[in-house]
N, C-alpha and C positions, 0 to 999 in steps of 0.2 A: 767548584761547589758540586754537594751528588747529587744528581737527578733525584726528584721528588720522587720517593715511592718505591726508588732499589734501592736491596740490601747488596752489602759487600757479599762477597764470594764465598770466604770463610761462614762468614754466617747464616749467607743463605744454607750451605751442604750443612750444617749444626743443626738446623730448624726443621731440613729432610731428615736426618738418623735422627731425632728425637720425634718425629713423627710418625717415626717407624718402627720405634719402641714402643711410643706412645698406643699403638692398636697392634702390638707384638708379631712386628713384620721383621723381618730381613731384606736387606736387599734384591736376594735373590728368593722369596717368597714365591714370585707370579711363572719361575720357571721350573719344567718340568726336567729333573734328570736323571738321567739314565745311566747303568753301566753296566760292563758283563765281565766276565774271567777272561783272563790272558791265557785262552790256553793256545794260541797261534799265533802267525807271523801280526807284530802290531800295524803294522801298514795296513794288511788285509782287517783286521779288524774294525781300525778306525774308519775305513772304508765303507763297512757293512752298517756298523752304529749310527756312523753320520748317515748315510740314507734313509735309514729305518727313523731316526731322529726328526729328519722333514720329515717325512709320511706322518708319523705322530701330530706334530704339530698343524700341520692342515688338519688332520681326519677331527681333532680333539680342540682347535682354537684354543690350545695352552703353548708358550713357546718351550720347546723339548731340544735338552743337549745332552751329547755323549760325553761323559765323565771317564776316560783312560785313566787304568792303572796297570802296574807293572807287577802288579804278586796277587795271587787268588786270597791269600787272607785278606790283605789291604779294600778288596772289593766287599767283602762281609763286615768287615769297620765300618765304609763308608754305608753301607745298606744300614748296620748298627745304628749309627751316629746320623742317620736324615742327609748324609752327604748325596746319594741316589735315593731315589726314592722307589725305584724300578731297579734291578737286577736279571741280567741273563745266568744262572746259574747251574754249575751240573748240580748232581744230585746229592753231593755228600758238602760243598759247598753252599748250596736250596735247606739242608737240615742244618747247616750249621749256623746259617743267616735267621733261619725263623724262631731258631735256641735261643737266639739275643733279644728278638723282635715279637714278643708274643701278639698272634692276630695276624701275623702275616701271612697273605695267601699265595699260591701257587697257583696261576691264571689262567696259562697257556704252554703247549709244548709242540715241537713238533712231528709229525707223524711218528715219524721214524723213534722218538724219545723215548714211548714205552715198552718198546724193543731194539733197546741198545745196546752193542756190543762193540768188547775190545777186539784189536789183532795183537800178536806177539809177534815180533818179526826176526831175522836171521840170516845170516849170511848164508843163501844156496849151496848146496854141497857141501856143507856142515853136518857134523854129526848134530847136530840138532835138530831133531824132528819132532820131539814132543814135553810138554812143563819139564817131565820126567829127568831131560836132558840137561837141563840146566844146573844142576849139583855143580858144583866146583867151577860156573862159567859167572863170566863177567854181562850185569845184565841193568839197563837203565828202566826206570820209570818214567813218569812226566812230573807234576809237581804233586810236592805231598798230599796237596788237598783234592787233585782230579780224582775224580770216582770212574772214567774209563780208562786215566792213565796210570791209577795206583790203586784207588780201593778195591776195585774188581779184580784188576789181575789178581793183587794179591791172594784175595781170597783164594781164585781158583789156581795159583799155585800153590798154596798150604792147603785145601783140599787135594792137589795132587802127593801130598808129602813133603813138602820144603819150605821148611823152615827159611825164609828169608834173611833173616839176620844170623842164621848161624852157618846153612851151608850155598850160600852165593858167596864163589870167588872175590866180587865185588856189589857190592849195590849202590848204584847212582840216582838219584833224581834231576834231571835236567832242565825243568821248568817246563815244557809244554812237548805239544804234541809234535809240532815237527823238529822240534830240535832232537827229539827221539830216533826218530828215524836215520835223522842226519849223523846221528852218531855211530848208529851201528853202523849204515852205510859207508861212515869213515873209515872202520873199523875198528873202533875207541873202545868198541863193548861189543859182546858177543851178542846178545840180545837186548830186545828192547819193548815193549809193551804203549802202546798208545791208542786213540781213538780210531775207530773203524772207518766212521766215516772221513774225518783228517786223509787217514792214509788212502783211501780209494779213492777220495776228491785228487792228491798230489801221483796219484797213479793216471789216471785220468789227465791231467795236465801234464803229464811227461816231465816231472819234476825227480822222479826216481829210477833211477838207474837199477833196474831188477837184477841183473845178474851181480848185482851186490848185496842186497837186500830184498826179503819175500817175506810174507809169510807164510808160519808154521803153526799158526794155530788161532781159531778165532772161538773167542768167549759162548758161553751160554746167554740168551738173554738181561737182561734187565731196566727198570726204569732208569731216566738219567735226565738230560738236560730239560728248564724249564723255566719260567719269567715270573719272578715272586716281586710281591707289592707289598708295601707298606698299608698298613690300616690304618695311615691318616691321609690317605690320599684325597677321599671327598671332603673332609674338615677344610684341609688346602686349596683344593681346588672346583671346589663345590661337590656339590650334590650326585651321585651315579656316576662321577670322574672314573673309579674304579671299574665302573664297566664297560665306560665309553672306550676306555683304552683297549680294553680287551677283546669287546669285539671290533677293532681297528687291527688288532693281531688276528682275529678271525676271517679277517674278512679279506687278506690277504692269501693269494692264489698265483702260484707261476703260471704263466701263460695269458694271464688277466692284465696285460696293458705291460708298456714297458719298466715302467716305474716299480710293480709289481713281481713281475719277471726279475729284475736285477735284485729286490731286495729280497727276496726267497733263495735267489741264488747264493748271493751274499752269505745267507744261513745254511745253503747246503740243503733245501730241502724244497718241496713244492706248496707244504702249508704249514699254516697251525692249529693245531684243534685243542680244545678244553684239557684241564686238569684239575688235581685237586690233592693239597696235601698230603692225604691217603694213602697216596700212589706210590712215597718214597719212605713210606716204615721201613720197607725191607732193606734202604740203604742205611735208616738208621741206626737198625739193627745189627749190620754189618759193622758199621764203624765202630758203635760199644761194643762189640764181638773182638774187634783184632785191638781195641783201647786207642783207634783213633779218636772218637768221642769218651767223654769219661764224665760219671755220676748217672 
């Protein structure tokens, strides 16, 4: 006989989802998540999001997860689609997520973001010393949608003269920043273009073999990486959610406890300070300029 007062199993989980329809929940409604661009090693990433992800969740009493994915458009879907709600994105990835998402804000960056630069890199003792060089060479990018590992170089190699599609030997896209290096470093390709900061951090760790690879040339200025929100963040998760988060990105300081420490390092950087959509016109502009963005 069934105990007075339980329901079966089946029916109990029936009476949960329709209860959750019924005041237009999801399951995963009460959690906060987050994702960023794969522009580096996934191990190392997953790393840096899950820690930033507890910090989150203590600083804001919402529970916060890191949402991995494996392609930089994939992460602008999921920003698209409410699958993140929060996104680390560079710059031409940040206009292309707020194109789908009208309202979406650009919250936080860090220091180093509003002046951000590529390297080009090259095998030492190469006639390759300058864009100029590269006519007839074989030369990688990182993924189509980086803006330090594709949209800027470009630009400043066709401001140098070259036509990319018509006079590179070869032209590769490799998916991120260090497989970039790794490739010229192989010597798969003569040059290679990626993130400044990327390749100083793997200099710094003794991960590159210099007398195989150096650079030859590092970019002008400009805005880049940066942490865009959704504008139904406080509907979700109440009231001033949007700003609680952000000064929880603020408030973050290397050197300030170790938790703090790790997770700045994590990002390659000592903080975060303010931003504001504004800041990344001139990538927009960029991208409709070379018909990476179109309309």
């Amino acid at each position: 006989m069934r105990r007075a007062g339980r329901r079966p199993p089946l029916l109990a989980g029936l009476l949960v989802a329709l209860a959750l329809v019924a005041v237009g929940c999801s399951p995963g409604d009460d959690i906060f998540f987050i994702g960023g661009i794969p522009d580096q090693d996934v191990s190392m990433l997953k790393e840096r999001f899950d820690k930033l992800a507890r910090y989150l969740s203590d600083e804001t009493g919402v529970e916060t997860r890191y949402v991995p994915s494996v392609a930089y458009s994939a992460v602008v879907t999921a920003f698209k689609n409410g699958d993140i709600q929060m996104g680390w994105f560079g710059g031409l990835t940040g206009v292309q997520a707020r194109l789908t998402v009208p309202g979406a804000k650009a919250i936080a960056q860090r220091a180093g973001d509003e002046r951000f630069r590529s390297v080009f890199v090259a095998r030492p003792g190469s006639d390759i010393t300058s864009l100029g060089d590269l006519r007839d060479k074989s030369v990688t990018f990182g993924s189509p949608s980086s803006t330090s590992g594709h949209l800027m170089p470009r630009l400043f190699l066709t401001q140098a003269g070259i036509d990319p599609e018509e006079e590179l030997a070869v032209l590769n896209y490799s998916g991120s920043h260090d497989k970039t290096w790794k490739l010229v470093e192989s010597g798969a390709y003569d040059a290679g273009a990626l993130n400044a900061v990327v390749w100083q951090t793997r200099v710094d760790q003794g991960r590159v073999d210099l007398s195989k690879v150096d650079v030859f040339y590092t970019t002008p200025p400009y805005a880049d990486y940066h942490w865009l929100a959704r504008p139904d963040l406080d509907a979700r998760f109440g009231d001033g959610f949007t700003e609680k988060v952000r000064q929880a990105l603020l408030s973050l300081r290397a050197g300030d406890g170790v938790r703090q420490e790790e997770i700045m390092a994590a990002f390659q950087a000592d903080r975060f300070i303010p931003t504001a959509n504004e800041n990344y016109d001139h990538i927009e502009d960029v991208a409709r300029t070379l018909g990476i963005i179109e309309g």
